[in-house]
N, C-alpha and C positions, 0 to 999 in steps of 0.2 A: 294615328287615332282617327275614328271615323269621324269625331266632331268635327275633326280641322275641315273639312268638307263643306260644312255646314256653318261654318261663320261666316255672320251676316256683314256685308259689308257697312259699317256701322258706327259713329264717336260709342264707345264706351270703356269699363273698366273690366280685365281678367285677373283671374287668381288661381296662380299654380301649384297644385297637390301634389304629395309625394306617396308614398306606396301608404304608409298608417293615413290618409287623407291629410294632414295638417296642413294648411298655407303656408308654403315657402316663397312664395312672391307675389306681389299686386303691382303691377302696370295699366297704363291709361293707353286710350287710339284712338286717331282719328278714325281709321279704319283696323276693325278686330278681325278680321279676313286677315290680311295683308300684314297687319304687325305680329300675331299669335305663328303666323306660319314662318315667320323669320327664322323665330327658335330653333323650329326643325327643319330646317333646309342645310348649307352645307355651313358648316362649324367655323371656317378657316377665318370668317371674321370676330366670331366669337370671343371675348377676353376669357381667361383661364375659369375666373368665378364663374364664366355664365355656362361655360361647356360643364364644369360641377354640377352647377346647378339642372341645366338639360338634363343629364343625364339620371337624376333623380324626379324626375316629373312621370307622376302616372294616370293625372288628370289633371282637369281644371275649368273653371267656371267662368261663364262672362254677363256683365250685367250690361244692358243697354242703358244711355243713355241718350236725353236729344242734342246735345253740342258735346262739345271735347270742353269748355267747362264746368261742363255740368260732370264729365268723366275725372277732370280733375278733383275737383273736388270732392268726388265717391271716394277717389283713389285715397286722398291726404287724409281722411276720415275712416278709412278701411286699414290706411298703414299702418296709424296710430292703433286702433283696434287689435290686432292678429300682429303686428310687431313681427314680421315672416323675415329667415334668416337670413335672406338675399338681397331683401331691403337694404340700402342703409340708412341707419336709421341712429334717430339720438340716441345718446345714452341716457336708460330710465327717465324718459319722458315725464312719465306719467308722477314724478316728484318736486320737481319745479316748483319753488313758493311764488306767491304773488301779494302783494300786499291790497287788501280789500277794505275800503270804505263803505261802510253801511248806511246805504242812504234811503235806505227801506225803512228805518229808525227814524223816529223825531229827531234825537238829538244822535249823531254818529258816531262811529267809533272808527278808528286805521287800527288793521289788523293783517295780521299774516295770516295765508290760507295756502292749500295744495288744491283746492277744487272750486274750480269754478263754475258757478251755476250760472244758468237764464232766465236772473232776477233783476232787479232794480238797484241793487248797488254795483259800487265802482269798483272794477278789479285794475292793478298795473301791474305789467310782468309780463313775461317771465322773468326770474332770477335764476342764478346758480347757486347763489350761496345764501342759506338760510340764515346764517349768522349777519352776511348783509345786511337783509328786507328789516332783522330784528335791529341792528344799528340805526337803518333810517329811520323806524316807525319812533324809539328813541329819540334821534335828532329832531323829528316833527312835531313829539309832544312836548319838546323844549323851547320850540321855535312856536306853537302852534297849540293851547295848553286845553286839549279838549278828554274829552272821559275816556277811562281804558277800563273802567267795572264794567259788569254783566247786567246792573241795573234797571229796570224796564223805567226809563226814565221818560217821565210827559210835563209838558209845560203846565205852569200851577199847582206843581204835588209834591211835593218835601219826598224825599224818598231817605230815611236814615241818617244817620251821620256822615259826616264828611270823609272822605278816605286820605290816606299820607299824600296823593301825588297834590291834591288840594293844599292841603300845607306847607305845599314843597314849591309852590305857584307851577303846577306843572298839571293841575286840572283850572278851571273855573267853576268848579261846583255847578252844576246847571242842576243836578239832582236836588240842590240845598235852592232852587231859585236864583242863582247870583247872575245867570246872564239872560238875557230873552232869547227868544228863537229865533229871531230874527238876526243877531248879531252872531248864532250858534252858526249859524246854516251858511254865514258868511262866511265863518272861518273855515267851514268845511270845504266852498268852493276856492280858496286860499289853497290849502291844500292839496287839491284837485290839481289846481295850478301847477303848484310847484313839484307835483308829480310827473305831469305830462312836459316840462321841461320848460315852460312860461316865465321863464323870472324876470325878463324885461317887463312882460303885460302885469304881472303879479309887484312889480317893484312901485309901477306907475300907480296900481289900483291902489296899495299902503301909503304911497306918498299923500295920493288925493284924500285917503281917511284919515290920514295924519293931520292934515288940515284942516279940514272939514270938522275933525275935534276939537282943534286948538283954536280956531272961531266961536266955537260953542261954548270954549272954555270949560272943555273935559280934558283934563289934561290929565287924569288918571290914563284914561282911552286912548289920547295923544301917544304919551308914553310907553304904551304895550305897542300900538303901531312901531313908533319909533324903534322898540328894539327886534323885531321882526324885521325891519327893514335893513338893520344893523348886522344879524346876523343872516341873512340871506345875503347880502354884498362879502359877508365874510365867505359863504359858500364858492359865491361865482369868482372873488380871488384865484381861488384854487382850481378853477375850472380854468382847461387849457384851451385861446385861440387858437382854434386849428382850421378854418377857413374863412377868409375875411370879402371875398369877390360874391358871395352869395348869402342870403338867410334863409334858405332851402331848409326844412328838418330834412336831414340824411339818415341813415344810417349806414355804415360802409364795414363790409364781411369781407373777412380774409381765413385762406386757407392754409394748412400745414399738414403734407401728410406724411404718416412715418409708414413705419412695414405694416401693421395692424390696424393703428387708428389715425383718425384726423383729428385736427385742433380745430372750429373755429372761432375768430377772433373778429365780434361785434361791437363797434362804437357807434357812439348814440351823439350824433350831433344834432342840436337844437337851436338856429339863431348865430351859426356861426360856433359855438361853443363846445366841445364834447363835455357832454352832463354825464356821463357812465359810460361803462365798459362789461361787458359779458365774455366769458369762455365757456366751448359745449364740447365734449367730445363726442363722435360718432365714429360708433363699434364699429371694426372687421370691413375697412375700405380696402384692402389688399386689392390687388387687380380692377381697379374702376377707376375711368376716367374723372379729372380732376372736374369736365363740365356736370357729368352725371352727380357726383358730391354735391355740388352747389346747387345743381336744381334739386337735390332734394329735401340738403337742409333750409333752403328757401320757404319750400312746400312745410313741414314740418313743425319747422319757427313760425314761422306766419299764419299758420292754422292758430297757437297756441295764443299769440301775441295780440294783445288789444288795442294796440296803435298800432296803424300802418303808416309812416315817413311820404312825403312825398319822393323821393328819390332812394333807391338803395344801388351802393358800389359794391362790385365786388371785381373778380382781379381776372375773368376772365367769361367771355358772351357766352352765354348758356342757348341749345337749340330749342327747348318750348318757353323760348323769355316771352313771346305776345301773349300766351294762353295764360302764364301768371302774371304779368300785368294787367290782364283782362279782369282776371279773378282779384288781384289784389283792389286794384280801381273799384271795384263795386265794394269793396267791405270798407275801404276810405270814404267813401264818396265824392272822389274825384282824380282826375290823370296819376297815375302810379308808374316810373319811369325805372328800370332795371340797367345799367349803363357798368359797361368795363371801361373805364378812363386810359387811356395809352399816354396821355401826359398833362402837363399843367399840376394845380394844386389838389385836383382830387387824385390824380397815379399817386400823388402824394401822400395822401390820405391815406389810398388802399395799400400802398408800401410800407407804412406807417403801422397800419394793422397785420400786415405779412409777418413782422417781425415780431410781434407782438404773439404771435398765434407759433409760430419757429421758438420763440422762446420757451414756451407753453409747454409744447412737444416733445422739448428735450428735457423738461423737467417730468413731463409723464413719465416718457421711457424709461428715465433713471430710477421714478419712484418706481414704476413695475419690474423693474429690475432686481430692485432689492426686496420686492415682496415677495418675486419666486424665489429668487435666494433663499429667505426665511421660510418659506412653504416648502421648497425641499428639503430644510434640514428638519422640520415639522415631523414633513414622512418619517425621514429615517430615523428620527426620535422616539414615534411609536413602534417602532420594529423593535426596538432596544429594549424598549420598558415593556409593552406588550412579550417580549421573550418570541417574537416570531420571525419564520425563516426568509421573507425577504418584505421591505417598506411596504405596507398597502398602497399598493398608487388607484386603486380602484375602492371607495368606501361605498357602502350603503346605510343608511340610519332610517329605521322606522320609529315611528307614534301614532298614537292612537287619540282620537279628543271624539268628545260625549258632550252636553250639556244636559245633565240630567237625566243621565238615561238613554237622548232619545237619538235617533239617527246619527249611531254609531260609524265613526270613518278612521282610515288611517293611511298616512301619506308615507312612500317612498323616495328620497332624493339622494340622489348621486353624488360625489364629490371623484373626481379624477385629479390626481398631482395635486391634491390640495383644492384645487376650485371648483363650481358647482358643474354639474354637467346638466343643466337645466334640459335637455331631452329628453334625458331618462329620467326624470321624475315621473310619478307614477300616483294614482289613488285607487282608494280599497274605499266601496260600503262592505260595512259587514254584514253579513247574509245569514250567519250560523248563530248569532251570540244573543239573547234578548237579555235587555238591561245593560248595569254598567257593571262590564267584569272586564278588567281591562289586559287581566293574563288569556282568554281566553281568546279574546279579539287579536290579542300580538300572538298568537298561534295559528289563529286562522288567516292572517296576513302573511304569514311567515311559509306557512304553506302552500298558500295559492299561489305564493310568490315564487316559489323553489320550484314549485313542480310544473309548473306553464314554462319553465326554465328548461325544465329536462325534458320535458314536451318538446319545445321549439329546437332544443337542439337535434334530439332524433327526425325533427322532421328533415332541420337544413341538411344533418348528412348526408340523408337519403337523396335530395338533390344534387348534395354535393356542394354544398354552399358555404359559407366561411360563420361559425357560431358568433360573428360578429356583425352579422344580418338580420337578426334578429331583436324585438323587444326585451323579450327577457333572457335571452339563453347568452348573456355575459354573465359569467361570474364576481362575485366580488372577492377580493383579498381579505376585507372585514366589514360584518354588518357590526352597527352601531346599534345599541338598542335603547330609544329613552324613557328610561324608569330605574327602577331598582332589580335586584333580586328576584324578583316572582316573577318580572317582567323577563329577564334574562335565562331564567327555567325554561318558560313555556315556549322562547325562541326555541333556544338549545335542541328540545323535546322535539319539537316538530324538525328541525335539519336532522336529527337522529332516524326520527320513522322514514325521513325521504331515502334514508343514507348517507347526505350532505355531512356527518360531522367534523369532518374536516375541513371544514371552512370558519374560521377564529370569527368566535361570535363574544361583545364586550357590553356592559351597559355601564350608562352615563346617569347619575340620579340628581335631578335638581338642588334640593338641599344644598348638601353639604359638596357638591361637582366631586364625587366621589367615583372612579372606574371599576366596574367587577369584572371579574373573568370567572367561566365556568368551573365550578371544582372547587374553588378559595372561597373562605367566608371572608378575609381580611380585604378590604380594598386594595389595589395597585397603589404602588406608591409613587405616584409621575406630581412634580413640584407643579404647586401651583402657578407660578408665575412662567413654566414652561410653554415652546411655541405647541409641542406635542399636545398639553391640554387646552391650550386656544384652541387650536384645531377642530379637538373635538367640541369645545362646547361650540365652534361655527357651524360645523353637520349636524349637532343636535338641536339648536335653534331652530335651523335652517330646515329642519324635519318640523318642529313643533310648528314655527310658521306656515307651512306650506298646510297642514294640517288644520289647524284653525279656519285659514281662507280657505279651505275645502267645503268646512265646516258652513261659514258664516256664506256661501256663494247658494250650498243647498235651501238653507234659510230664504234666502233671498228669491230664488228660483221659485218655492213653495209659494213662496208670498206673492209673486208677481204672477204664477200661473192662477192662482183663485184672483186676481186682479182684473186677469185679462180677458176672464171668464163670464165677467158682466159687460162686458164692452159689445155694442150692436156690429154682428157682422164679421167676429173674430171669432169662428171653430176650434176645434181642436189640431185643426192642421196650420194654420197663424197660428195661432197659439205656439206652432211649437217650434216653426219657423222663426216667429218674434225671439223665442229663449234662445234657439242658439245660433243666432246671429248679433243680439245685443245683450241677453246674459242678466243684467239689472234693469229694477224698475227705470234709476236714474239715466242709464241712457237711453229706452225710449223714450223718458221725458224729455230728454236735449236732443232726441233725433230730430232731424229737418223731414216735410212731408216727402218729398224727394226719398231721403234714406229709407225710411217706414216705406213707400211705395216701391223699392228696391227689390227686397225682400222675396222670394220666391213665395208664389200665391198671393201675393198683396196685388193691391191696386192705392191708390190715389184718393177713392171714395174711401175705403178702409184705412187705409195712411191716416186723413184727415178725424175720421170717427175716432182713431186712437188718440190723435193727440188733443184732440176737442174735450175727451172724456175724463183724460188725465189731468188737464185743465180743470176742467169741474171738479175734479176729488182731489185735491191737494194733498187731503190727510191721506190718502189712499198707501 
């Protein structure tokens, strides 16, 4: 490529495109000269993923920055972002709960959230397990009896009647006046406490109000300390000494990798104590070095994570450890120590966590095991009932979604062997239909879709290329269609005029989850409780979903382009830069000036004008 010639020698971040332009990789350098030309020099040290990956590269872009942590941190913000295949990367990041204290409120509430904004209350998380965060937030209004209504509640204003957890002594009514705010905001920082792993400082501060009551001779007051204090020592019972030579907060990560995926296995020590435990998998490690795993779920986690540990273990020295230290130190605000222990109590630690995370892995494996099991018998279930001549192992399912009328779309998604083939998904505006007619739109998709099909394959032959080179010229075994009846005509119709009709076309109708095939008025008769109609109603979700967010992204898009359009200094070429590089209003509002001055056409002065403006219009 002529670029490679032309990289500047330079800290910053690249990202490599594949023939359809999509990001398949984001890497960081000290030098983009010198690291980018690795790629293509001679292979031989290459690991298998990366000579795949090479050989799929037909461009790619590099962003300067002024350090290599300023390059890291584009990077961990861009991986997240574009999620590119080569990555490794968490699995479904972007679902993580985190439990959020609203301390932008008078009186607060603890709540479970998936998003975290750049406001003034308190996020802690990440978790894995939503069923978790919702046990704790539980445990806390038991231990800790503050408001869980939507209330707009202010000091001095009756707001209604009392609600059951009030009754239940598991509010204080602050809506009914029962506590002041002064006493409110103390139990809020309580909590805070006992969130971020404080229960020595938090034991000591209840003891001291404990007394502090029972002088005053409030021993109503006395007494709710007391059993808050009661029930946090019941807590830390159950909390495991696991290192006693230090009171360091750790956290120590351990790895597990099997053929596919990795396990890791995070313990949260606080004070000598492990207060929690986390498991994450990370997709498709096949062929990558156990250091490369750790630095990236490091990067990844810790982007996410709102506490950073003074010390993190883990089982083996990673080569950019100073550059995330660097970057971790400055979001602590102060020394951040990355350390492979060879022995004493913390090997022990991280040994401790090994197994933990090897446990983890072998129950993955088993459970994916038995769910291709059941996805292949899935297949060959629809073969049976469907009456067709071999299992569809290639599905397609289309829908269509409107609101009203207006900016009509309809999505494409794959399923292979049962799973989703999320690269070939695919979306349709429609171009031909005005209004909402939804058999006409599922014929005009159905069309474009067939025939750019039989397009792309005449072209590959002519080069001579394999019809599996292509966007659309794979055929499927069976399109899924989600609607009824009229919706299943107008397919049909259109694979007729292509000359497709031999390609078994079914629809799926929400109601009554009822299957048609063409020709029958009576529905298929596949049991309900069989894996065959799981199956489908998963590809025809999995359509309607995809569908919808297609939906609600145009929305969004619209809104934010007439957004961006009052802002001093943002054209029509930012402008369009900004959309497809951050997509929603909400992440330019969380972008750093840094990120916004990224941007191809941006500067620093515009960076800033955006996010000054966004500021100013909240309601925006």
């Amino acid at each position: 490529m002529e670029k490679l010639k032309n990289l500047p020698d330079h800290p910053g971040v690249y990202l490599m495109k594949d023939e359809a332009g999509d990001i398949i990789y984001v890497g960081k350098a000290v030098s983009l000269k010198n690291r980018v030309k690795q790629y293509f020099q001679s292979s031989r040290n290459h690991s298998p993923k990366i000579r795949v990956m090479v050989s799929q590269i037909r461009d790619f872009e590099y962003i300067l920055t002024d350090s290599e942590l300023e390059a890291l941190i584009l990077e961990c913000n861009l991986i997240k972002k574009h999620r590119p295949k080569y990555n490794v990367l968490l699995k479904d990041d972007k679902t993580y709960p985190y439990i959020m204290v609203t301390t932008e409120e008078e009186y607060p509430r603890v709540i479970m959230t998936r998003r975290v904004k750049k406001d003034k209350n308190k996020y802690f998380g990440p978790y894995t397990s939503a069923k978790a965060v919702r046990e704790t937030i539980e445990l806390l209004r038991r231990i800790f009896p503050v408001r869980s209504c939507n209330k707009n509640v202010k000091e001095g204003v009756r707001e209604g009647r009392p609600c059951l957890y009030f009754h239940i002594n598991q509010c204080q009514g602050p809506c009914q006046g029962n506590i002041s705010k002064e006493e409110y905001q103390a139990m809020i920082k309580e909590i805070c406490k006992f969130l971020d792993g404080k229960h020595d400082d938090l034991l000591q501060d209840l003891r001291t109000k404990m007394a502090e009551a029972a002088n005053n001779l409030e021993f109503e007051k006395a007494a709710r300390y007391r059993d808050r204090i009661a029930a946090i020592e019941r807590i830390r019972e159950n909390q495991k000494v696991v290192y006693t030579s230090s009171v360091e907060d750790m956290d120590v990560i351990a790895f597990a990798q099997g053929d596919t995926n990795t396990v890791a296995q995070v313990f949260f020590v606080r004070n000598g104590k492990l207060i929690g435990t986390e498991q994450f998998v990370l997709d498709d490690t096949r062929d990558t070095e156990l250091k490369e795993v750790i630095s990236s779920f490091i990067k990844q986690f810790y982007i996410m994570s709102l506490y950073i540990p003074k010390v993190i273990l883990v089982q083996e020295d990673i080569e950019d450890a100073e550059v995330i230290m660097k970057w971790l130190s400055e979001k602590r605000g102060n020394r951040v120590y990355i350390h492979a222990p060879k022995k004493g109590d913390k090997k022990e630690l991280v040994d401790m966590a090994l197994r933990n995370a090897e446990d983890a892995l072998r129950n993955l494996e088993d459970k994916l095991k038995r769910e291709e099991a059941r996805t292949a018998g899935a297949v060959n279930q629809l073969a049976e009932y469907l009456g067709l001549d071999r299992p569809p192992y290639r599905i397609e399912a289309f829908d269509i979604s409107n609101i009203q009328g207006t900016e009509t779309v309809a999505s494409m998604v794959v399923f292979e062997g049962g799973k989703p083939k999320n690269s070939d998904y695919r979306r349709f505006r429609i171009k031909t239909v005005e209004g909402p007619n939804d058999f006409a739109s599922m014929a005009e998709v159905i069309e474009r879709r067939f025939r750019r099909g039989m397009e792309e394959i005449a072209e590959l032959r002519q080069q001579g290329k394999s019809p599996e080179d292509g966007k659309f010229s794979r055929m499927p075994d069976l399109v899924l269609i989600d609607g009824g009846k009229g919706q299943l005509n107008a397919a049909v119709e259109a694979l007729r005029k292509l000359g497709l009709e031999d390609i078994p076309v079914i629809s799926l109708a929400k109601r009554l989850e009822e299957v048609y095939v063409e020709g029958k008025s009576d529905p298929v008769n596949i049991p309900k409780n069989s894996d065959a109609l799981h199956l489908l109603q998963r590809v025809r979700d999995e359509a309607h979903r995809f569908a919808i967010s297609y939906h609600r992204s145009l929305r969004e898009k619209s809104r934010l382009h007439s957004v961006l359009e009052d802002i001093p200094g943002i054209g029509p070429k930012r402008r369009a830069a900004l959309l497809k590089r951050f997509g929603t209003l909400e992440a330019i509002r969380n972008a750093t000036v840094e990120e916004l001055a990224s941007v191809e056409g941006m500067n620093r002065q515009a960076a800033q004008n955006v996010i000054e403006y966004l500021r100013g219009h909240e309601e925006a």
